[in-house]
N, C-alpha and C positions, 0 to 999 in steps of 0.2 A: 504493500500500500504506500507506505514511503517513498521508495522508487518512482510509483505512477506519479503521485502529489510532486516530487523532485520534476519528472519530463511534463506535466501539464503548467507547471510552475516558468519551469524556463522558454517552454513556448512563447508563454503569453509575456514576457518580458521581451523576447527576442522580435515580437509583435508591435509591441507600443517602442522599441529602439527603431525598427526600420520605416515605422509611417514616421519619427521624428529626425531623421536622418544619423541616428547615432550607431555606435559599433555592439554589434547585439556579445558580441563576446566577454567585451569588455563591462556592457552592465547587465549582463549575466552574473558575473563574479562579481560585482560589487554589488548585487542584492542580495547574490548567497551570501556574502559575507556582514549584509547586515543582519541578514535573518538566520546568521549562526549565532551571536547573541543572544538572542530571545528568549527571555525566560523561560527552563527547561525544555529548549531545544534539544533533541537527542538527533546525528546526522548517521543518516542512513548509513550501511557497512553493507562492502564487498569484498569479495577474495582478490590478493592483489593481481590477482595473477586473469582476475576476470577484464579491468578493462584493458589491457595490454591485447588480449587474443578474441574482446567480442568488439572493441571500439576502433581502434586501429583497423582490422585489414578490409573491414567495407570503405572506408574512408580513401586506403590507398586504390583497392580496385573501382571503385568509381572515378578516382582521376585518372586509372590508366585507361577506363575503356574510352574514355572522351580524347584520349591522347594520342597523335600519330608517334607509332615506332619512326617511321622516318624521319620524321620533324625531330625526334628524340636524336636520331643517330647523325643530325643535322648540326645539331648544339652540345656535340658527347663530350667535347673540349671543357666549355665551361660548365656544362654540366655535373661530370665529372670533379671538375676544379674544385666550384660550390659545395656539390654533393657529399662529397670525399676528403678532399683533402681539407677545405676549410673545417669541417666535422673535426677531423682528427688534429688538426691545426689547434680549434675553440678548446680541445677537450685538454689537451695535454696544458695548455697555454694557462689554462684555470688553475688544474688541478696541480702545477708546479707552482705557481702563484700563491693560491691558496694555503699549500703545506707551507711554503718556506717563510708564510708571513705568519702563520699560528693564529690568526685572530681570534679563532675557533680551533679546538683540540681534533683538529683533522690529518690523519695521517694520507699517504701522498695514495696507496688505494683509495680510501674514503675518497680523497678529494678528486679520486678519477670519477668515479660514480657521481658525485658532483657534475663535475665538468663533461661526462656524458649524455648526462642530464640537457643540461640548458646547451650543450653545442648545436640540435637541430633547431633553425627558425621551420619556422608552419608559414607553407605561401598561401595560405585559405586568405588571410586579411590584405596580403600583398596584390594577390590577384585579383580579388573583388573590387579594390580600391583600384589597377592600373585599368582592369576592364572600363571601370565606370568613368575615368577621365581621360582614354584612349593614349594609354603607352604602347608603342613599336612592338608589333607582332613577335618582333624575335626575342626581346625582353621578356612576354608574357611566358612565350616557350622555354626560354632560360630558368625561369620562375618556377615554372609548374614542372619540366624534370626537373633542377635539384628537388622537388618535393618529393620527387619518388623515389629517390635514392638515398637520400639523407641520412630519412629514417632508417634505414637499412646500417648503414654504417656506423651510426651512434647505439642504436641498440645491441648492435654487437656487443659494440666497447662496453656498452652498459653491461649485459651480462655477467661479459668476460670480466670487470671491473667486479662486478656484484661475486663473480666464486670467487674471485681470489680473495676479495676480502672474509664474505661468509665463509671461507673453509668447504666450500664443494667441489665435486668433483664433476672434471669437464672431461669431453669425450676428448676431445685432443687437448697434451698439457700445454704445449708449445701455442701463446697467445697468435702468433704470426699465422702458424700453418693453420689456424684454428680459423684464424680470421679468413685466407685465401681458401678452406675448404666452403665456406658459410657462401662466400659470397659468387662462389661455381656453381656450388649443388642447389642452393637455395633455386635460383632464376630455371633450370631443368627440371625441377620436381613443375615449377610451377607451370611452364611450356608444358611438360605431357600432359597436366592435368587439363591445361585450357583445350591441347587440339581432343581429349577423350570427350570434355565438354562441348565442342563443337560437332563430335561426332554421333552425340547423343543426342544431341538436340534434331540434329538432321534425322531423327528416328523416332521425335515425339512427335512432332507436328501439333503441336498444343500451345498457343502464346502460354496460358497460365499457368502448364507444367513447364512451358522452359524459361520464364520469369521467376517462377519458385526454384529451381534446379540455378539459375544463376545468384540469387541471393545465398545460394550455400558455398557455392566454389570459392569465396576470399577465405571463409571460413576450413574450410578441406584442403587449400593450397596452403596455407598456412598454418596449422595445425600439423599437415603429415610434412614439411620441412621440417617444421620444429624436431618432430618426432627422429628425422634424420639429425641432428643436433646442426641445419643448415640453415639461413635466416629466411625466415617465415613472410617477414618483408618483402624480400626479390621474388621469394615464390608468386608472392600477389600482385607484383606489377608487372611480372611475365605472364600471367593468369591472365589480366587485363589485357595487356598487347595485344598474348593471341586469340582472344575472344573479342576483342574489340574492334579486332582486324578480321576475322569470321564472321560478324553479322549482318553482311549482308547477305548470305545462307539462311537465314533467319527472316521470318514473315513480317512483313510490314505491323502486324498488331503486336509480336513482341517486341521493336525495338521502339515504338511509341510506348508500352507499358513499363519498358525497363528505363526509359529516358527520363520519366516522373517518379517513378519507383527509388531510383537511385538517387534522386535530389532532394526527395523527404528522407530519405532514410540520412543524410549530411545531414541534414538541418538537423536532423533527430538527434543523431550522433554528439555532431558539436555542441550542440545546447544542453545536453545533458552534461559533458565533461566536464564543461565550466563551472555547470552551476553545482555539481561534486564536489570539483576544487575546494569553489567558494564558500561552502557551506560546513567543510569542514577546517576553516582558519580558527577558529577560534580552539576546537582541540588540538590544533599542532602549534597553538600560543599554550598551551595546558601544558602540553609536554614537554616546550621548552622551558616553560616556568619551573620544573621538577627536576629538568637534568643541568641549569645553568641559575646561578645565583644573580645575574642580570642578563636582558635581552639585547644591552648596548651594545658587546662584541661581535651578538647577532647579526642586529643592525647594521655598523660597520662592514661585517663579511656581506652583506647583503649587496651593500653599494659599491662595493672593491666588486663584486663578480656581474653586477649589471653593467658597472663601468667597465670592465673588459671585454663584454661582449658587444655593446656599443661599438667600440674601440679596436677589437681584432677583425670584423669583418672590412670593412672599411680600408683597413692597412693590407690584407690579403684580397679585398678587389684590386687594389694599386697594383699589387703584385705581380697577379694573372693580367691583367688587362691594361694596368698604366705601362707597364714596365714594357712591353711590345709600342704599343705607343712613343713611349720615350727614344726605344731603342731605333725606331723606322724613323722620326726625326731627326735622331747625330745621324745616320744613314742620310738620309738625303740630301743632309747641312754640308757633309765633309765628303763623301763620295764624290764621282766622276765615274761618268756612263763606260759601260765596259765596251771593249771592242767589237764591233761584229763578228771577227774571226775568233773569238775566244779571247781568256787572258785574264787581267785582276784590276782590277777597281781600284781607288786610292787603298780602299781601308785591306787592302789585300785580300779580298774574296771574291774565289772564281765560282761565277755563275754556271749554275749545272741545271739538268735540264732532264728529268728525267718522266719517262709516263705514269700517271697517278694510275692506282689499284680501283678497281672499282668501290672497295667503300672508303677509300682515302679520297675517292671523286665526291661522295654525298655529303662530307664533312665541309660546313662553311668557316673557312679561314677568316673571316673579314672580323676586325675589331671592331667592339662595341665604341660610340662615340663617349664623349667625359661623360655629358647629362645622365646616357644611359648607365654608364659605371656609375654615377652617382647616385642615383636612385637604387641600381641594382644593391651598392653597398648601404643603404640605408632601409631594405625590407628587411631587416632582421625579425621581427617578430618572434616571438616565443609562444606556442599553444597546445595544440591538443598531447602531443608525443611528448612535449616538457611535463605537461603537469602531470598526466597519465604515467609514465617512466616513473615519475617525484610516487606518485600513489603505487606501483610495485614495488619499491622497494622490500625484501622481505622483514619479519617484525623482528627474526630471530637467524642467528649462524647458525651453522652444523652443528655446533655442540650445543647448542638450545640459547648461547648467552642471547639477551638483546645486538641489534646490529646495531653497530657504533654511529652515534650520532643520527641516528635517521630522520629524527622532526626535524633536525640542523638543517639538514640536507634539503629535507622538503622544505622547509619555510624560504628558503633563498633562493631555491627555484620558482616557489612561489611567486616572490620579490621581483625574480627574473621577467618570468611570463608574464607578471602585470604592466612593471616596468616600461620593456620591450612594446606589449601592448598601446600605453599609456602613452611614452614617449615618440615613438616611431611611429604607429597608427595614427596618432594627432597629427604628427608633422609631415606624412609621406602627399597627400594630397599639394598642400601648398607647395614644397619640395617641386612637386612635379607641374604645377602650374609655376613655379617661378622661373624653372626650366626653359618652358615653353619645348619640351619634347615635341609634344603633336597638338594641333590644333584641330578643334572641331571641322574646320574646312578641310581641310589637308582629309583627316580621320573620314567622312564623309566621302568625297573625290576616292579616296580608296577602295571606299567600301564600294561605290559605286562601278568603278572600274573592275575591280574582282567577282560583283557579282553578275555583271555581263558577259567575262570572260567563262564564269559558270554556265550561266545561260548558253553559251556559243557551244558547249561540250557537252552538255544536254540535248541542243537542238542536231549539235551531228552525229550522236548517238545514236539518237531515234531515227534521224534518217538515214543511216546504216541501216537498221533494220527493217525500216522499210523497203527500205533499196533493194533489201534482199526480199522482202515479202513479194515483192511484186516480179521479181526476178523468177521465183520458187513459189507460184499458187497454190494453194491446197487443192485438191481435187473435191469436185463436187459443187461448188457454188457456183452463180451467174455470176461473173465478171464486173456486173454494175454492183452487186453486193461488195465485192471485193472491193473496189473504189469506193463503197460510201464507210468501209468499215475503216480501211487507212486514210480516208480524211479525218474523218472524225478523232481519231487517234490523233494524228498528225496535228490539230487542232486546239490541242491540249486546256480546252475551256471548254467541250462538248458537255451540254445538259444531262444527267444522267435519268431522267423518265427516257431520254431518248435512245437510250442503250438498250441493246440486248441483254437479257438477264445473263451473267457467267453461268450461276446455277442450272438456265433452262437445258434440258436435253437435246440441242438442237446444235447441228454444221455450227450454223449461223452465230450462234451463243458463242462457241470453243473456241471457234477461230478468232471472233473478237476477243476472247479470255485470254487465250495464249498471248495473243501478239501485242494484247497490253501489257500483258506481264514480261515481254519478249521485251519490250521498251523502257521500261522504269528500270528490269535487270540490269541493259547493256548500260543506260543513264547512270547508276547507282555506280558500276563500275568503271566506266571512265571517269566520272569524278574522284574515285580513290587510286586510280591512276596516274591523274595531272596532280592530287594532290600530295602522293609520293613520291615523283618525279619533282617537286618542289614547284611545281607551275603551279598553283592555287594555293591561297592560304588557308590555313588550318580552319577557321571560321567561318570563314566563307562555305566551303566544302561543306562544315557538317551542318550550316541552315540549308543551304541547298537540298542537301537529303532529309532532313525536315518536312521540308517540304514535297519533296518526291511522296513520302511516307505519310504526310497528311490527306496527299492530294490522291491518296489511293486509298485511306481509310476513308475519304467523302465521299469518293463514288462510290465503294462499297457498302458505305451504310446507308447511301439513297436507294442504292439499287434493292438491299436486304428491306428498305422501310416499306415498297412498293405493295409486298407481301405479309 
């Protein structure tokens, strides 16, 4: 009962934040936390180990099914950079920091578990905000993979962090090989399980068995990683790739039902984390009151580790992305054009010339401009995977003692996530309008351009298939039938009273059934074509098919209403 009261609670908060334009996350947690106070308040309990494997993996597999592998394998440079080495960069950079100032009785494990903690930002607030004030497509992509991979490499750390300090035992001892087995096997558990899920679906034929069947796969991909002791995380955004890249095998009513399906079940998600967090501050102030004689050195650690992470991503955007920068302007300051015939440049390097690989072709080399590194180094946010991680930790080591410092630990993650929240969510909009990245004209004139270019790919699709329809008759109908059935099609605004029923038993019904379905197929797959091939952009593409899939669920349900 608790639970439900907690998710009808933070609904209706997350309700009256967004009719008044405010961040529903952020007073989420500042209502749970005023109504942890409350006289005889009692805050709901979970095993920690619940929200880590029921909250997380719908969260990651719903951004990957919306996410192109290509577009991912587009931006794997800084993706990766972000994803990966920044993680491991925030995490150590803390957790040396933190041991060697003592502020807090943390030793340099603890303080990894720390610092693995708050190393993931959450791009949910990043993304929302650059969607809504139109930042550079390749920025959003940047944003949204580090999102899927992040998590993957802090919670390693975290684990791995969490046995060495609790005294358990791991399947591999060696932290290194442990890490490069997690992060092979995890993404293969999770690829076989998507193509099985793609091959079973192709054997239901039922939107709301294969809507139901897709709500359990983050959960089964990540679950049976775990089970391999491989990260449950990459299972789930390989789970997503290749079912995301698989549905158009899938009937136009499941992927309309999973498209809403999967955006309440985020909202659901996130709004309940928060208002968890929130509601439980005032007992991890309880707990600190009992294991520390003031909350001042708390405090203090609190602001030493917001300020670092403030402050290290920031310096490691410079790094990746200023530092090429810098280096291609002494380049072009002090060089002199090399010969035609070969030879060496002032700064004495000879230009080589060799043929890119094919996925070393899909990789975009092009640097981010400053704006965009600046912005980029300014989402840091802290959310769902910060404060969730803060709430596994476990209560007790191997040997049963309490685990060191735990409300420490949580409370300044805490601190972190709000922080981060508070600070960075407040400022990331003006930021990006002082910038002047994109301009609503500009953002527009794009969209406008890309979706014509959809259009164009669309309409030569269908006449492909026309082309051949009319090349290859079906036998048995008059010829004027034939012409009034491919105009109509061809037409793609025909009345549907004026349709043949698909259902009816007739030539006449099939052939129009087929060779509409003949056209939305081949439409659906050229657009995931241009859009892999990097011609279309990612959003463009998937309103395009939106709309494919609405424009087939309306005829179909005028035609079903007929009867």
């Amino acid at each position: 009962m608790e639970l439900i009261l907690v998710v009808v609670g933070a609904i209706v908060v997350s309700a009256m934040a967004n009719r008044r334009g405010l961040e529903p996350a952020l007073m989420i947690v500042v209502v749970g936390i005023a109504a942890s106070f409350l006289p005889g308040f009692e805050a709901p309990e979970l095993d920690s180990h619940i929200l880590l494997t029921v909250v997380l993996p719908p969260l990651l597999y719903s951004a990957a099914l919306d996410f192109s592998f290509p577009t991912f394998v587009r931006n794997i440079r800084p993706i990766l950079g972000l994803g990966v080495g920044l993680v491991v960069v925030s995490a150590f950079t803390v957790a040396a920091v933190s041991s060697w100032l003592a502020l807090v009785p943390l030793t340099f494990g603890t303080a990894l578990v720390l610092g693995a903690i708050v190393a993931p930002p959450d791009a949910v607030t990043a993304v929302a905000v650059g969607r809504k004030l139109g930042l550079p497509k390749r920025v959003m992509a940047i944003l949204t993979g580090e999102s899927l991979i992040n998590d993957a490499a802090a919670l390693t750390l975290f684990s791995i962090a969490v046995a060495q300090v609790a005294g358990s035992h791991t399947f591999i001892e060696d932290p290194f090989l442990l890490f490069g087995y997690s992060a092979l096997v995890g993404p293969v558990v999770g690829a076989v399980l998507g193509y099985v899920t793609l091959w079973i679906r192709g054997r239901l034929d039922s939107p709301s068995l294969e809507t139901i069947q897709g709500l359990v796969v983050p959960f089964a991909a990540f679950i049976a990683a775990e089970r391999l002791h491989a990260s449950g995380v990459l299972a789930v955004v390989a789970a997503g790739f290749v079912v995301g890249s698989g549905t158009l095998r899938s009937g136009y009513q499941t992927r309309v039902q999973e498209r809403y399906v999967w955006h309440s079940v985020d909202v659901l998600l996130e709004a309940f984390v928060f208002a968890y967090i929130g509601l439980h501050l005032r007992f991890v102030l309880e707990d600190l009151r009992e294991a520390h004689e003031s909350l001042a050195e708390v405090v203090v650690a609190s602001a030493l580790v917001l300020a670092m992470v403030l402050v290290i991503r920031p310096l490691s955007v410079f790094v990746m992305f200023g530092r090429r920068m810098l280096f291609r302007h002494v380049d072009r300051k002090l060089s002199v054009p090399i010969p035609e015939g070969g030879g060496r440049g002032a700064l004495g390097v000879r230009k080589r010339t060799r043929p890119e690989g094919k996925w070393r072709s899909m990789i975009d080399h092009s640097m981010l401009s400053w704006q965009e590194s600046v912005v980029v180094s300014w989402t840091g946010m802290r959310g769902v995977v910060t404060l969730a991680a803060a709430a596994g930790i476990p209560l007790t080591t191997a040997t049963g003692e309490p685990f060191p410092e735990r409300a420490t630990i949580q409370a300044i993650a805490f601190v972190v996530a709000v922080g981060t929240l508070l600070l960075q969510g407040s400022t990331l909009p003006p930021l990006i309008r002082r910038l002047q990245l994109s301009s609503r004209e500009a953002d527009d004139a794009y969209d406008r351009e890309e979706t014509l270019k959809a259009e164009q790919v669309v309409h030569r699709a269908a006449d492909e298939v026309l082309a051949w329809f009319e090349a290859n008759p079906p036998q048995g109908l008059d010829p004027y039938v034939l012409t009034e059935i491919r105009n109509r099609i061809a037409r793609h605004s025909q009345d549907a009273d004026e349709m043949p029923d698909p259902e009816a038993h007739t030539l006449r019904a099939e052939v129009f059934s087929t060779l509409y379905r003949d056209v939305l197929a081949a439409q659906r797959a050229a657009l995931i074509g241009e859009r892999d091939q990097g011609q279309l952009d990612e959003e463009t593409v998937r309103t395009m098919l939106e709309r494919l899939d609405l424009q087939e669920a309306s005829v179909t349900a005028r035609l079903q209403s007929r009867f």
